[in-house]
Biopython code that builds the backbone (N, CA, C, O; Angstrom):
import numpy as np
from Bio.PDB.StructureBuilder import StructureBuilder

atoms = [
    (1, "UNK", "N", (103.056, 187.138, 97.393)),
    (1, "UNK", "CA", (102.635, 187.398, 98.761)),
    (1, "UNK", "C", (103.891, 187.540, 99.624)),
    (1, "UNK", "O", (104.852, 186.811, 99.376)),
    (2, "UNK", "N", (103.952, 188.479, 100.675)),
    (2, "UNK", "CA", (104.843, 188.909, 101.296)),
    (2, "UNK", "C", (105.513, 187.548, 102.094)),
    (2, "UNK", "O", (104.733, 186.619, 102.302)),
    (3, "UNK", "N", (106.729, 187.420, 102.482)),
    (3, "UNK", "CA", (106.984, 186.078, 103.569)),
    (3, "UNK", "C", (106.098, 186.402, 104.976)),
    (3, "UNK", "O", (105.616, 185.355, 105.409)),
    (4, "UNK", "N", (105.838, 187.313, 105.612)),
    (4, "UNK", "CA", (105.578, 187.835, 106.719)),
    (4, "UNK", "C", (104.168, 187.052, 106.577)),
    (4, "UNK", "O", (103.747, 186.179, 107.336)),
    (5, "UNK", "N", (103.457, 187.644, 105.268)),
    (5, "UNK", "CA", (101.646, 186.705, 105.266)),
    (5, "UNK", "C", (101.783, 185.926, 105.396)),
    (5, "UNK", "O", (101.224, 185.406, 106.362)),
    (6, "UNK", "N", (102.686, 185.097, 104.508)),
    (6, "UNK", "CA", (102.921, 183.303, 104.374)),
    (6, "UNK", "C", (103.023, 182.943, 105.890)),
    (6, "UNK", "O", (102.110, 182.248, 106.335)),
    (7, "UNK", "N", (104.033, 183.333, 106.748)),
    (7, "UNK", "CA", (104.283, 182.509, 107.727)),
    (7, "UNK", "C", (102.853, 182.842, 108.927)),
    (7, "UNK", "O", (102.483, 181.989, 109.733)),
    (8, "UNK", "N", (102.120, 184.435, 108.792)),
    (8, "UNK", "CA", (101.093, 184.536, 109.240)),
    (8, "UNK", "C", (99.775, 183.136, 108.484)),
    (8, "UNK", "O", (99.173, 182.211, 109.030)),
    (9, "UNK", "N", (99.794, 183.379, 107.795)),
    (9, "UNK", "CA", (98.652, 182.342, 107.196)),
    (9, "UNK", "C", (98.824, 180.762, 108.002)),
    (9, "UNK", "O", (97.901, 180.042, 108.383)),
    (10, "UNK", "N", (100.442, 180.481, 108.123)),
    (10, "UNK", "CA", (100.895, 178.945, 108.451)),
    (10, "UNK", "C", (100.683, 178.955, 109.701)),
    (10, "UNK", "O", (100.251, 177.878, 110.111)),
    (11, "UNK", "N", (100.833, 179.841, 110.566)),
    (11, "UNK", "CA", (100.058, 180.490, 111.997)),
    (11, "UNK", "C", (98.845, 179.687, 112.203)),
    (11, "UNK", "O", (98.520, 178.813, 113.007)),
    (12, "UNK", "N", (98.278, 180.284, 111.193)),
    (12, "UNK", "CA", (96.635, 180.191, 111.639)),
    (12, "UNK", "C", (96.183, 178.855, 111.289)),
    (12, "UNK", "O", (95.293, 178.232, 111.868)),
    (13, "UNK", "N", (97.213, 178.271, 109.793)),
    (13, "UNK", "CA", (96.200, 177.025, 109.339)),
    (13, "UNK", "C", (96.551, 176.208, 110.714)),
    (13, "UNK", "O", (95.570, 175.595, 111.136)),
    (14, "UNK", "N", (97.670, 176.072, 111.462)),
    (14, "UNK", "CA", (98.344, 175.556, 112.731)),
    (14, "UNK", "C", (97.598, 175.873, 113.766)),
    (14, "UNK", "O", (98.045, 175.592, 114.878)),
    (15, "UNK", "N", (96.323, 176.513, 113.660)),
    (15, "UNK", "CA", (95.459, 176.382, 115.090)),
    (15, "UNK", "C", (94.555, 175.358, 114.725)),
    (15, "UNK", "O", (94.138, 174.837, 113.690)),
    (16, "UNK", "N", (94.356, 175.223, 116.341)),
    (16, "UNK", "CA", (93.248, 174.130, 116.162)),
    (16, "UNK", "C", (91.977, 173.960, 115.509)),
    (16, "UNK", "O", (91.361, 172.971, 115.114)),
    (17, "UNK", "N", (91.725, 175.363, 115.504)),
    (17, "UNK", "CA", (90.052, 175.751, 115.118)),
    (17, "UNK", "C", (90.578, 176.679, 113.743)),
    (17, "UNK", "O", (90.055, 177.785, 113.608)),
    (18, "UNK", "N", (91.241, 176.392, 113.088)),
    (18, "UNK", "CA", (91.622, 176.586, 112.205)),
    (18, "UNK", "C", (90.719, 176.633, 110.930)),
    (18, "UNK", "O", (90.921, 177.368, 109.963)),
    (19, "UNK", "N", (89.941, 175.955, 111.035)),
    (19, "UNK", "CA", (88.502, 175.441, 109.989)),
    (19, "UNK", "C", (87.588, 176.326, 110.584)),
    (19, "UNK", "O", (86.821, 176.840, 109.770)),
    (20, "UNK", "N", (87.441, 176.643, 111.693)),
    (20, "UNK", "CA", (86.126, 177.561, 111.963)),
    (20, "UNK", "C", (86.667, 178.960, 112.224)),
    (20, "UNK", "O", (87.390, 179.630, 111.486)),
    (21, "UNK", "N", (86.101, 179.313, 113.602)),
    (21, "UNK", "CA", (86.645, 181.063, 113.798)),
    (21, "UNK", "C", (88.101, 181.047, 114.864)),
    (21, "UNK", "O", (88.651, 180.259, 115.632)),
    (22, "UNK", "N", (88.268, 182.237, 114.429)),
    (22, "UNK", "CA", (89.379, 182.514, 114.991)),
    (22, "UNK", "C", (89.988, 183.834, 115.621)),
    (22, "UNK", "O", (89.649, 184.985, 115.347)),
    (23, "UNK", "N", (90.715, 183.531, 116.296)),
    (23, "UNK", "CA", (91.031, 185.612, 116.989)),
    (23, "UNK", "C", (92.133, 185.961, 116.635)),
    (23, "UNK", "O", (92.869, 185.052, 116.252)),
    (24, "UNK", "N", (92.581, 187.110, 116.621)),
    (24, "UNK", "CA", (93.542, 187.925, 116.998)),
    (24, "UNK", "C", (94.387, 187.931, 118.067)),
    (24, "UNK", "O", (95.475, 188.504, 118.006)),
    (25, "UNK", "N", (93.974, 187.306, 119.128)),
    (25, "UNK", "CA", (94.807, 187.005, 119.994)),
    (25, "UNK", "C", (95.104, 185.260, 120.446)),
    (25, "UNK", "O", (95.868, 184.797, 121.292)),
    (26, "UNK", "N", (94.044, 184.497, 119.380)),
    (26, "UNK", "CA", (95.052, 183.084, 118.915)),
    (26, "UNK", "C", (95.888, 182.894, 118.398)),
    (26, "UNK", "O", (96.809, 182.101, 118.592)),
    (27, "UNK", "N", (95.551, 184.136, 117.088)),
    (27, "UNK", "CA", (97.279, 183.777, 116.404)),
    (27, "UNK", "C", (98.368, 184.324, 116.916)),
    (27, "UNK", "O", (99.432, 183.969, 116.408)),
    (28, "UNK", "N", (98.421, 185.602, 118.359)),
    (28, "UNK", "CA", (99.508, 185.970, 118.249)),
    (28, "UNK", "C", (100.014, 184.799, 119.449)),
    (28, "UNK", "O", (101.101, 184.247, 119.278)),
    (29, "UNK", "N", (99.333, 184.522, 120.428)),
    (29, "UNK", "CA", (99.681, 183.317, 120.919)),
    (29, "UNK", "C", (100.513, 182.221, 120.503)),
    (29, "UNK", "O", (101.613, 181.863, 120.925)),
    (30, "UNK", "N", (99.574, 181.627, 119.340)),
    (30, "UNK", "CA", (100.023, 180.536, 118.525)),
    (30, "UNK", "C", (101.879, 180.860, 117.598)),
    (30, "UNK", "O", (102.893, 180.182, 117.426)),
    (31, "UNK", "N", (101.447, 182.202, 117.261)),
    (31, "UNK", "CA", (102.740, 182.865, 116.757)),
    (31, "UNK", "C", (104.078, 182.534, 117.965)),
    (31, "UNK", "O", (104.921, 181.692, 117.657)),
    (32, "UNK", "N", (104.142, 183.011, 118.855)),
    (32, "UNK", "CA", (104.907, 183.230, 120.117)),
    (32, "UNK", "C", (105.429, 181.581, 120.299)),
    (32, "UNK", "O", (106.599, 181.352, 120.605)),
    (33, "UNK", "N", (104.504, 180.546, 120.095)),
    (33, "UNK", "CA", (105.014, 179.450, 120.395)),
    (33, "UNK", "C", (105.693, 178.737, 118.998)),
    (33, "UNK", "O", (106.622, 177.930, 118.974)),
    (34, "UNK", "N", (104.965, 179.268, 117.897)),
    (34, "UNK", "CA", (105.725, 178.167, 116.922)),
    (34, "UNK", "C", (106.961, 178.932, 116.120)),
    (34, "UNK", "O", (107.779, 178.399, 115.370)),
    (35, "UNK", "N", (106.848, 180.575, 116.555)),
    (35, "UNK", "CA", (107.898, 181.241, 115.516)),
    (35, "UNK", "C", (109.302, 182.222, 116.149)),
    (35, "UNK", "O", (109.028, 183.037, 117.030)),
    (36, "UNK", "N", (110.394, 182.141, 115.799)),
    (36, "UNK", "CA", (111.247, 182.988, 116.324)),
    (36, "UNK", "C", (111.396, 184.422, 116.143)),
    (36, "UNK", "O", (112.357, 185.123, 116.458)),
    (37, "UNK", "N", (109.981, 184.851, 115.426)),
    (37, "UNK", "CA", (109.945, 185.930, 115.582)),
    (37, "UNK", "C", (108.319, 186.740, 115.330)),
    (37, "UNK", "O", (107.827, 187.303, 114.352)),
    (38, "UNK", "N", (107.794, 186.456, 116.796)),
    (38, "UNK", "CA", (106.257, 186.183, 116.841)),
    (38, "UNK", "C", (105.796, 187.546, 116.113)),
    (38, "UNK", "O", (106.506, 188.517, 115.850)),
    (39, "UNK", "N", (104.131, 187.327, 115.805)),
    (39, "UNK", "CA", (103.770, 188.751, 115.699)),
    (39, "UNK", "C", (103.363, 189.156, 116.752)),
    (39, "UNK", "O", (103.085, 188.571, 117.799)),
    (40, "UNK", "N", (103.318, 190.541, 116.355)),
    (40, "UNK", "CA", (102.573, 191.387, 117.345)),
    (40, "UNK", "C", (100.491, 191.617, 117.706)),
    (40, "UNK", "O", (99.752, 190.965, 116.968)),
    (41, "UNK", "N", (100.051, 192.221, 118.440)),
    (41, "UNK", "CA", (98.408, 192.737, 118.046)),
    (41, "UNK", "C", (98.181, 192.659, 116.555)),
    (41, "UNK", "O", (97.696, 191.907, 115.710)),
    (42, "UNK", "N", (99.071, 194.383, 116.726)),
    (42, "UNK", "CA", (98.626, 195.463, 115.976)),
    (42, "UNK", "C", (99.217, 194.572, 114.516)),
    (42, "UNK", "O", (98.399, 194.445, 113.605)),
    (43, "UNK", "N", (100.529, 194.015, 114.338)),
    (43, "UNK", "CA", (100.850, 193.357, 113.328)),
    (43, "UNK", "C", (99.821, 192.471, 112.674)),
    (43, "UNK", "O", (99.410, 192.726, 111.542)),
    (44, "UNK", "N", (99.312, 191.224, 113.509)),
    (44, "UNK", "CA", (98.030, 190.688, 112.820)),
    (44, "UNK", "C", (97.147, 191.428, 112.534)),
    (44, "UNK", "O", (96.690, 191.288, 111.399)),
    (45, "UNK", "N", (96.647, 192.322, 113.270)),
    (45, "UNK", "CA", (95.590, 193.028, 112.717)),
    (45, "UNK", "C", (95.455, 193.971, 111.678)),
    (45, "UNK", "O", (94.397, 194.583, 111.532)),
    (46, "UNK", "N", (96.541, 194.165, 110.860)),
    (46, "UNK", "CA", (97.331, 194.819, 110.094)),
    (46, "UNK", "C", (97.364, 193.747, 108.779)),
    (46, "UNK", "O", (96.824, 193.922, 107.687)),
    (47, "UNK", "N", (97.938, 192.913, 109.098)),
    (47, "UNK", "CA", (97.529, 191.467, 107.682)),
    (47, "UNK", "C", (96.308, 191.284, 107.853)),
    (47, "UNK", "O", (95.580, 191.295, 106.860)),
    (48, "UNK", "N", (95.888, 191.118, 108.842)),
    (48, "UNK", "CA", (94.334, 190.430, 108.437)),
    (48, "UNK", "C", (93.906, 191.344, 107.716)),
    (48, "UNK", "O", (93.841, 190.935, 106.557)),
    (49, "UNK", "N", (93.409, 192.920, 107.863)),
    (49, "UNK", "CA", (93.057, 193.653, 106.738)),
    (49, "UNK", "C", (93.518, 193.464, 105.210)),
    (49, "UNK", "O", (92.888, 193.601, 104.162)),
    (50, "UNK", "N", (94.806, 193.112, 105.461)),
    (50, "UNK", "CA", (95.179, 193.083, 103.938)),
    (50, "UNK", "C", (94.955, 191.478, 103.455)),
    (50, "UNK", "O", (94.528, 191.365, 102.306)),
    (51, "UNK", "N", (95.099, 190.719, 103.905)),
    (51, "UNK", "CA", (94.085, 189.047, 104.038)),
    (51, "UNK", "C", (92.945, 189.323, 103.699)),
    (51, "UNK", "O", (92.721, 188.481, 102.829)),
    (52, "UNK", "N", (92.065, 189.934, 103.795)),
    (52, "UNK", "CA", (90.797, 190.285, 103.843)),
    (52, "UNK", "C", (90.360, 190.633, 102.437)),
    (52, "UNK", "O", (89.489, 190.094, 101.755)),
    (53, "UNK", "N", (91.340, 191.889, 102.085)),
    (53, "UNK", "CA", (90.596, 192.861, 100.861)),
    (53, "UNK", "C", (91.607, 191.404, 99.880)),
    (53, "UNK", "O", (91.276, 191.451, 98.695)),
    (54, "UNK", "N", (92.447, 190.487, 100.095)),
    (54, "UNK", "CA", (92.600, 189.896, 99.031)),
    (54, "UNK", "C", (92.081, 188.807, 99.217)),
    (54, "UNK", "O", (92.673, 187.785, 98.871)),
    (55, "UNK", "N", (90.523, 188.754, 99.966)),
    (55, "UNK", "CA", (89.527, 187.968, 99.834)),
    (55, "UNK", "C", (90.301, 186.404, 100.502)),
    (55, "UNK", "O", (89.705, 185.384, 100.154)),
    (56, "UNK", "N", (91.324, 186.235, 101.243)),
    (56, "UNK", "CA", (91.677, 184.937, 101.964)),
    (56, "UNK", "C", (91.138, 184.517, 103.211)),
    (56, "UNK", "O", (91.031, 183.349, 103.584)),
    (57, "UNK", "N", (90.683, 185.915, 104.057)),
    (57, "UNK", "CA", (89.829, 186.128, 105.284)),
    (57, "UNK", "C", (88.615, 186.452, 105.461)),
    (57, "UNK", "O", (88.235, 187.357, 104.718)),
    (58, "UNK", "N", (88.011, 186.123, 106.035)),
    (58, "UNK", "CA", (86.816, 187.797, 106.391)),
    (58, "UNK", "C", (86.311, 187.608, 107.916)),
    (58, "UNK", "O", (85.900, 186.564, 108.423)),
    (59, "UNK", "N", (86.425, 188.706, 108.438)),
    (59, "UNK", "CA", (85.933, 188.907, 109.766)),
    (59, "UNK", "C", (84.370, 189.344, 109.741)),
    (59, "UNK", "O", (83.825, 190.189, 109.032)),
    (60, "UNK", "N", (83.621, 188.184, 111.110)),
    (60, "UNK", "CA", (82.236, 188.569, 111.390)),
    (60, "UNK", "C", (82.013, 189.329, 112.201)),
    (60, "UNK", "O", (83.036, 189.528, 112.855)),
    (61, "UNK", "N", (80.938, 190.077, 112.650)),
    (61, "UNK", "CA", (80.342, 190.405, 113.473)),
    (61, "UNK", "C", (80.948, 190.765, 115.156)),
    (61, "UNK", "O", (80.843, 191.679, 115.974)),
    (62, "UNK", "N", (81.766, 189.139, 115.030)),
    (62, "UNK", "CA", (81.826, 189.545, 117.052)),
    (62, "UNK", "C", (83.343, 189.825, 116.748)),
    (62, "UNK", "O", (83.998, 190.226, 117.711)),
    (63, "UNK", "N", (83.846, 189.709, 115.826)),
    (63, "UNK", "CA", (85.728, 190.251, 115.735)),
    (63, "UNK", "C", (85.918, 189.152, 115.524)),
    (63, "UNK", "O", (86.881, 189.195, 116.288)),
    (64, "UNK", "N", (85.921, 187.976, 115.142)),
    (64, "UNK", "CA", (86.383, 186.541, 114.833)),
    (64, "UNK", "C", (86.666, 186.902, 113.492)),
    (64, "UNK", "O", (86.073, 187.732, 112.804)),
    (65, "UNK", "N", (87.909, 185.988, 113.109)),
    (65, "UNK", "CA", (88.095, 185.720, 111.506)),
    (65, "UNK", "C", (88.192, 184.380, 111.311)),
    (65, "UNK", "O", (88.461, 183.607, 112.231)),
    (66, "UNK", "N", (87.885, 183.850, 109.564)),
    (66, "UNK", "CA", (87.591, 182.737, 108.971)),
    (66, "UNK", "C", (88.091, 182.959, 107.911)),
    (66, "UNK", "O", (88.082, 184.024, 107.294)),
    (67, "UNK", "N", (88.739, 181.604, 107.513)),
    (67, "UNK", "CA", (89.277, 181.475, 106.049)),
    (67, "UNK", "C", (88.209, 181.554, 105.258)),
    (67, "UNK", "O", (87.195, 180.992, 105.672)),
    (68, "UNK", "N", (88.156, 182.168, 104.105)),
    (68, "UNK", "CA", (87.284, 182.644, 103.122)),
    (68, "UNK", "C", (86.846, 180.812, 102.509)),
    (68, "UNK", "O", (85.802, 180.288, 102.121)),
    (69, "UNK", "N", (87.879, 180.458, 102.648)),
    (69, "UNK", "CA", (87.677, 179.299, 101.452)),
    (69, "UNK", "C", (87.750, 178.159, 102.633)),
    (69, "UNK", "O", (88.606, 178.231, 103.514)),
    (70, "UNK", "N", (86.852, 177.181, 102.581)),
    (70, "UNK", "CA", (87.024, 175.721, 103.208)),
    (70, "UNK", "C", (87.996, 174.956, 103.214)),
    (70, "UNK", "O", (88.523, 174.823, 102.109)),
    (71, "UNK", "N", (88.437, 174.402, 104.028)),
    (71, "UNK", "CA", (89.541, 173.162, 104.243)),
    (71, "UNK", "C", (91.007, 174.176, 103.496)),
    (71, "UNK", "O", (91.918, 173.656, 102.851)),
    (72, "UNK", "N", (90.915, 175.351, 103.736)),
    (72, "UNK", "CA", (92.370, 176.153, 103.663)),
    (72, "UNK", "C", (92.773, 175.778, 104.627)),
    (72, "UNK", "O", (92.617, 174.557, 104.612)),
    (73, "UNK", "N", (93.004, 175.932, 105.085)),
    (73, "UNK", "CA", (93.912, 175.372, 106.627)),
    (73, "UNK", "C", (94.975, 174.183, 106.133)),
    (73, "UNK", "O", (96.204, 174.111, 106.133)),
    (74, "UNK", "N", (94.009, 173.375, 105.755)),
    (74, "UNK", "CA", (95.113, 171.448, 105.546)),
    (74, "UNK", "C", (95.828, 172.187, 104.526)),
    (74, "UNK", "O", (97.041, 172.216, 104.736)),
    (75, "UNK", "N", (95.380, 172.889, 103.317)),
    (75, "UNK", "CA", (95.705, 173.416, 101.759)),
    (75, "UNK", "C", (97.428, 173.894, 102.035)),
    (75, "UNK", "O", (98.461, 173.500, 101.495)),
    (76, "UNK", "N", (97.186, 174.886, 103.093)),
    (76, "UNK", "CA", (98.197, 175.535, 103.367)),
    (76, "UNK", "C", (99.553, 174.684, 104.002)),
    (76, "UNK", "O", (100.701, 174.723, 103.560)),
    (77, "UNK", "N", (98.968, 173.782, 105.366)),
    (77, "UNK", "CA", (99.600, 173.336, 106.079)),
    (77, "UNK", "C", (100.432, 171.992, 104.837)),
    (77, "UNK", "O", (101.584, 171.594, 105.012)),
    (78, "UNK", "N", (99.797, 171.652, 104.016)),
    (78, "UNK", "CA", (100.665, 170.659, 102.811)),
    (78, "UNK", "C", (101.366, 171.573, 101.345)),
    (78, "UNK", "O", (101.865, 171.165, 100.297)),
    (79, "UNK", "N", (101.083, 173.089, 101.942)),
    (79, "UNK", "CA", (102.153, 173.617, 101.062)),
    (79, "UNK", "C", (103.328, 173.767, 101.832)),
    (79, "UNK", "O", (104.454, 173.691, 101.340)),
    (80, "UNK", "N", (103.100, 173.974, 103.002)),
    (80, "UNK", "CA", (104.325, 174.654, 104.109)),
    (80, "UNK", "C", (105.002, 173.278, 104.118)),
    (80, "UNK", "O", (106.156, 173.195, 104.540)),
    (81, "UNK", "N", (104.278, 172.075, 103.630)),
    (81, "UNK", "CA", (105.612, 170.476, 104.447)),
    (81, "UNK", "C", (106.234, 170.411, 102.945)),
    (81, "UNK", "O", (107.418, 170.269, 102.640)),
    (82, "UNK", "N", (104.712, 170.606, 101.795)),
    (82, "UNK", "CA", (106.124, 170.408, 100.797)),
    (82, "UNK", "C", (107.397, 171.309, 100.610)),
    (82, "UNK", "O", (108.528, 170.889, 100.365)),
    (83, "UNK", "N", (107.052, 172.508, 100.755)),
    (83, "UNK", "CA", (107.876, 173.492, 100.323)),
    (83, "UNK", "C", (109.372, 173.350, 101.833)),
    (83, "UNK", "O", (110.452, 173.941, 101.839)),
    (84, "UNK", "N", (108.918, 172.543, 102.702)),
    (84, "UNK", "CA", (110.529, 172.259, 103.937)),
    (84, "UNK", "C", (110.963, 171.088, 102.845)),
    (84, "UNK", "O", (112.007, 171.250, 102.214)),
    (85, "UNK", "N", (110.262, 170.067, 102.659)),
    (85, "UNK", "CA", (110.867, 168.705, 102.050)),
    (85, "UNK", "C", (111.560, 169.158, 101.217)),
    (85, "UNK", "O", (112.693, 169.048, 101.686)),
    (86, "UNK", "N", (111.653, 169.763, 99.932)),
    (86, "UNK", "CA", (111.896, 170.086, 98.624)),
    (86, "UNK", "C", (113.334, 170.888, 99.100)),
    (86, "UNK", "O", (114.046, 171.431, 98.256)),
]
sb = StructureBuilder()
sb.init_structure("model")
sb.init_model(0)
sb.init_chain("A")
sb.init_seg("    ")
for serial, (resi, resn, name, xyz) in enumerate(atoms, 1):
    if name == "N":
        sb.init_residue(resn, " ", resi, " ")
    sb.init_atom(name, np.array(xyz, "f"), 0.0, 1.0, " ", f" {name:<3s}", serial, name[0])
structure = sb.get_structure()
């Protein structure tokens, strides 16, 4: 997986609502505050498609996205502390 997804994915498990739905314009928010080199719109919306077809996302109905898989969020957020510790 590209670094660009990884640190997008660590984005998102890092929102609050991280377990439920989520926008496109939380993560670029959330991006802007935790990264030195935020994404853009069009950039998330650009991974999330490709998040998507490799089944990690899926967007409903009103434009919200959700982790495909439950309790991804913590999954991620204790790969991102081991992988600083190490």
């Amino acid at each position: 997986m590209p670094f660009r997804q990884r640190a997008l994915l660590g984005v998102i498990a890092m929102l609050p609502n991280s377990e439920g739905k989520f926008t496109v314009q939380e993560i670029v928010e959330q991006s802007a505050r935790k990264l030195k080199r935020p994404f853009s719109n069009s950039h998330v919306n650009q991974m999330l498609v490709s998040l998507g077809e490799n089944g990690l996302v899926y967007k409903n109905r009103h434009g919200k996205y959700s982790f495909a898989v439950p309790i991804m969020g913590p999954f991620i957020l204790r790969q991102l502390h081991d992988e600083s510790t190490s």
